[in-house]
C-alpha positions in Angstrom: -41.7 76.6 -17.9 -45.7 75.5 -17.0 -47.5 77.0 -14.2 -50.3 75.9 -12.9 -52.8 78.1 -10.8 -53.9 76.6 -7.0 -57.2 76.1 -8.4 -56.1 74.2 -11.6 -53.9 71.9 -9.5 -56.7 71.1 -7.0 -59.6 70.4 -9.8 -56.9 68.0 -12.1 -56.1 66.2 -8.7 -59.5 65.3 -8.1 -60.4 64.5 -11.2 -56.9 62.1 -11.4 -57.9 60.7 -7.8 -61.3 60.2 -9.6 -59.9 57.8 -12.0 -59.5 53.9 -11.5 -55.9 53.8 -12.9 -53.3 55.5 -11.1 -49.7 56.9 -11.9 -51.2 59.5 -14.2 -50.3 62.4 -15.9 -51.1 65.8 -18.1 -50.0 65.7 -21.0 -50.0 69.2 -22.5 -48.5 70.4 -26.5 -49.4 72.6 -29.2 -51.8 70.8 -31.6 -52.0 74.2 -34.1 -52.7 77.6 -34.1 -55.3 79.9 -35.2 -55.6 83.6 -36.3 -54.8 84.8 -32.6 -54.6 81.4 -30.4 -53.3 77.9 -29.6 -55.1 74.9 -30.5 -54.0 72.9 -27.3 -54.0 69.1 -26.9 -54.9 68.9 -22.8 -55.4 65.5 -21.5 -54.7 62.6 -18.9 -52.0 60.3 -19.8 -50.2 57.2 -17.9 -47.0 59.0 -16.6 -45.1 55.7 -18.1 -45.8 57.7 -21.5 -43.8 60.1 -20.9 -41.3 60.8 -24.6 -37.7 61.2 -24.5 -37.2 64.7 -24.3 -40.3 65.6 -22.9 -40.2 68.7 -20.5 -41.4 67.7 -17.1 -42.7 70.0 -14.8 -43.6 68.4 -11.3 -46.7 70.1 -9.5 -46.2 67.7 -6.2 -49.7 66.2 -7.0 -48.8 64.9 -10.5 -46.6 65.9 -13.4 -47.3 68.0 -16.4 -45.5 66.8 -19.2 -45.0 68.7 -22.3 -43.0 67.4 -25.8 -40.5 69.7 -27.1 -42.1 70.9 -30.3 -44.5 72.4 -27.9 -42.2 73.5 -25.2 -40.7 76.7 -26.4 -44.2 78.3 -27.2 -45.6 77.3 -24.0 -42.9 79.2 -21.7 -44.3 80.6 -19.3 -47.8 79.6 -20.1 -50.4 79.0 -16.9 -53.0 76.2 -16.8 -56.0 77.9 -14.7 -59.6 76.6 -14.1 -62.4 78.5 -14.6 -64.7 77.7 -12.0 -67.5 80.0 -13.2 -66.9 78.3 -16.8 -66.1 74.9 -14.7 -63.5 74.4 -17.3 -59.6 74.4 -17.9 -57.8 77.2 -19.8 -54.4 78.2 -21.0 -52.7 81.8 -20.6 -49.8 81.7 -22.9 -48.1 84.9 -23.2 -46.1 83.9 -26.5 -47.0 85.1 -29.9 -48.9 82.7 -31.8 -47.5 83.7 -34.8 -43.8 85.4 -35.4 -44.6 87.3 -38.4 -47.4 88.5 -40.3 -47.1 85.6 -43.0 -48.2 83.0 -40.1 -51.1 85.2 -39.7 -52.4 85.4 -43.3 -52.0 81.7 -43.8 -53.7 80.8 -40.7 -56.7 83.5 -41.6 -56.8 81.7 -44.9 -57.5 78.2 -43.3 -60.1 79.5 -40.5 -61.7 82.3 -42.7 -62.1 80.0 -46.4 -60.9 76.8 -46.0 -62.1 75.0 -42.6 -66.1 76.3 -43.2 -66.0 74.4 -46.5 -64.8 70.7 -45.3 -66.9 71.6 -41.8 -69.4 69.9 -44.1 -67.6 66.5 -43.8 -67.0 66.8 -40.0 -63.8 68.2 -41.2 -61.0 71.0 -40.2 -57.6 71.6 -40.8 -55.3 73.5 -38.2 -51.7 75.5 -39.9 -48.8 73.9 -37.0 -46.7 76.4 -38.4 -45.0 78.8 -41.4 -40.8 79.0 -41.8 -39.2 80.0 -44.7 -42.4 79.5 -47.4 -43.3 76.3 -46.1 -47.2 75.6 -44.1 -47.3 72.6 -42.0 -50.8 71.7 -41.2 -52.7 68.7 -39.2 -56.3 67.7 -40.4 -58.6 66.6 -38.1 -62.0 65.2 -37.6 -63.4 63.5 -41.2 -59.9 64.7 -42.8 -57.7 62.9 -40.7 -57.4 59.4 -42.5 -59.8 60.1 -45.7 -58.8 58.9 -49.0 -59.5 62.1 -50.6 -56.8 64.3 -47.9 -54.0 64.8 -50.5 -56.4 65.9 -52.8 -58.0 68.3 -50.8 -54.8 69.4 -49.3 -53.1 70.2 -53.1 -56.8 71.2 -55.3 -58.0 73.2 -52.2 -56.3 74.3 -49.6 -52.8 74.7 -51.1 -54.7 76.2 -53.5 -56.3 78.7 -51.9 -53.2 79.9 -49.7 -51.0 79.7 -52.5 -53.4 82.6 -53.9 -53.8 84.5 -50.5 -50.3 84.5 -49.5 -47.4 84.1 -52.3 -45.0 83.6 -50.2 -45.9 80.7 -49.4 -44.1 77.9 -51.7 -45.1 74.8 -50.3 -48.1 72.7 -48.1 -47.1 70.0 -45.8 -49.0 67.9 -44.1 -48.1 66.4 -40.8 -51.1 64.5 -40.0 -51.4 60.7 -38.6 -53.7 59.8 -41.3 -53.5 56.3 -40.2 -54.9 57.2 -36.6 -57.9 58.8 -37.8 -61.1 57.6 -36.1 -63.7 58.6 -38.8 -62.5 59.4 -42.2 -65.3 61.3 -44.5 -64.3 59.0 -47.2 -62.3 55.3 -46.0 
């Protein structure tokens, strides 16, 4: 499943032994994709969070806990740290996309769509493509704004609609209600 490099395993232990609650863990998934890589969601989590069904990989130290959406793609994916960068990457040797449809779509989004809402602290990431369908997460100003579904159906469907016919539908998969600082409330 996960590896994680020597290095990676010493720099998250220290910076768990840092902490002043114990009993933690990383909680590693796939947040979205772009054009050719992962959008990772890489943070500390109280091992009590763990999900049903969550893939557990024990390092000794602590666990790495990964949800099962995520845990196909991440096969045989390595956590490493960067010392000269001082920061944590991921080598995943998957595909990001299976086919060339995934590809177009998710150029669509990073190339047209996300530098026009980067004005409203905005960006939208494609989760996936299967059989016509885009599933996308919005993020930043997006995530909870009361103008989402319209930006979703005028613009981005839109747009992708005209870039890639095959695509047939847009689907959203955000946790509007979880956003932090909508562009508009």
């Amino acid at each position: 499943m996960i590896n994680v490099t020597d290095a990676a395993r010493d720099k998250l232990s220290d910076i768990i032994a840092a902490q002043p609650t114990g009993d933690l863990a990383l909680r590693l998934s796939i947040m979205g994709r772009g054009v050719d890589s992962f959008a990772y969601d890489f943070k500390l989590i109280k091992e009590s969070m763990q999900q049903p069904g969550d893939v557990v990989v024990d390092t000794g130290p602590f666990k790495v806990l990964v949800d099962t959406q995520s845990a196909p793609t991440l096969e045989d994916a390595t956590v490493v740290f960067d010392e000269e960068g001082n920061a944590f990457k991921i080598d995943n040797p998957n595909p990001v996309w299976e086919d060339e449809v995934g590809r177009k779509v998710a150029k669509v989004i990073v190339e047209q769509i996300n530098p026009s809402i980067a004005g409203h602290g905005g960006a939208i990431l494609p989760v996936d493509v299967r059989d016509g369908v885009v599933y996308v997460r919005m993020m930043g100003g997006c995530q909870g704004c009361g103008m989402a579904p319209i930006t979703l159906t005028a613009g981005v469907e839109t747009a992708i609609k005209q870039a890639v016919p095959e695509i047939t539908e847009i689907v959203d998969i955000t946790h509007h209600a979880a956003g932090v600082n909508p562009y508009y409330k």
